[in-house]
Structure formats: structure tokens, C-alpha cells
C-alpha positions in Angstrom: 0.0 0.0 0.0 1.2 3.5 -1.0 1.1 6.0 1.6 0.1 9.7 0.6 1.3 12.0 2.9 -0.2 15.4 3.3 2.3 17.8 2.3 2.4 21.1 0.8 3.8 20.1 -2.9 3.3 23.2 -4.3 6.2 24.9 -1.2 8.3 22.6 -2.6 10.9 21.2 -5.2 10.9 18.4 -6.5 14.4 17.2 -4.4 13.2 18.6 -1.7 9.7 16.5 -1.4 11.8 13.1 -2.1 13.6 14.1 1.0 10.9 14.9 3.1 9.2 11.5 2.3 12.8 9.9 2.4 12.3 11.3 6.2 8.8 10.7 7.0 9.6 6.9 5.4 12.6 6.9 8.0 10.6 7.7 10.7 8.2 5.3 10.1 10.8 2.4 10.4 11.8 3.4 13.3 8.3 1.5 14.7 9.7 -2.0 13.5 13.4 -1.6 13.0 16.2 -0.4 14.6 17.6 2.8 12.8 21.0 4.5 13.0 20.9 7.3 15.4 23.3 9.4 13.6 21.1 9.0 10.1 18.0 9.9 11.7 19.8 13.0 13.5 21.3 13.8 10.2 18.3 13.6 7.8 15.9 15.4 10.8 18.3 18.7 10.2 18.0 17.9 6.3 14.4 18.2 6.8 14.0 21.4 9.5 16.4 23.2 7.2 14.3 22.3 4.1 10.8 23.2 6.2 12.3 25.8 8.1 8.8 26.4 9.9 8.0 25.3 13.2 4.2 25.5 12.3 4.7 23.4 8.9 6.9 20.5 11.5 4.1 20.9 14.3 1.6 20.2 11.1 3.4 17.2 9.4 4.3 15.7 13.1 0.3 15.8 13.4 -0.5 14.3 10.1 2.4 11.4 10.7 0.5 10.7 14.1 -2.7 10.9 12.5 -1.5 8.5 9.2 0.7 6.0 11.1 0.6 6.5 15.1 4.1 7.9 15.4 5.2 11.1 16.3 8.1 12.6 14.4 8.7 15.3 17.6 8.8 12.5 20.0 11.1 10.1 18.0 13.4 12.5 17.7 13.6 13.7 21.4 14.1 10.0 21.9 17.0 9.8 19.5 18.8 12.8 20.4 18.3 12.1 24.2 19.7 8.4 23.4 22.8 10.1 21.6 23.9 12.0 24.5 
């Protein structure tokens, strides 16, 4: 099944919406798989520098809650907390 996320295409490039979903994709994995803490630190800067709008993250952290029951602000508290 093909997941459609809720994004604001037209904010966007092209490269820049393949790396968002690259992310969200990410994030999703982390609910079944263990990820690399340093890749999920690395692409969660890729994507705040490409947002670079704490209302569009609190938005999409809603809609990845909403779609798949996992919070993108949570996981990454997690993370960073577990890199320390």
C-alpha cells in the first residue's frame, strides 16, 4: 500500500519533497526496525532546514501521528536524548 502524505507540494521542489518522504519513510521504520541514530539525527536537520517552519513541523508531526501513530517530535527527542 502506498502511503500519501499530506504535504504542501506546491512549497516545494521536486528534491526537496523526495527528502521529506525519504524522512517521514525513515521515521516510520523506526516502529519495527532499529535505525542509525546518527542517520535519523542527520536527515531530521535535512528536513528542518528544508521546512524551516515550526508550524509546517508541528503540522506534518500531526499528520504522521494521524496516518501512522508515530510522532516525528517524539522520536526525535528519543534519539537525540539516546545520543547523548
Amino acid at each position: 500500500m502506498v502511503k500519501e502524505y499530506k504535504i504542501d507540494y506546491d512549497m516545494f521542489s521536486a528534491l526537496e519533497i523526495i527528502k521529506i518522504i525519504e524522512f517521514f519513510n525513515l521515521i516510520e521504520k523506526t516502529k519495527t526496525a532499529k535505525v542509525k541514530v546518527s542517520t535519523l539525527i542527520e536527515k531530521y536537520h535535512e528536513y528542518q532546514n528544508i521546512l524551516r517552519s515550526k508550524s509546517l513541523e508541528k503540522k506534518y508531526d500531526k499528520m504522521m501521528v494521524d496516518e501512522c501513530g508515530i510522532s516525528i517530535y517524539k522520536t526525535m527527542k528519543a534519539v537525540q536524548n539516546e545520543a547523548r
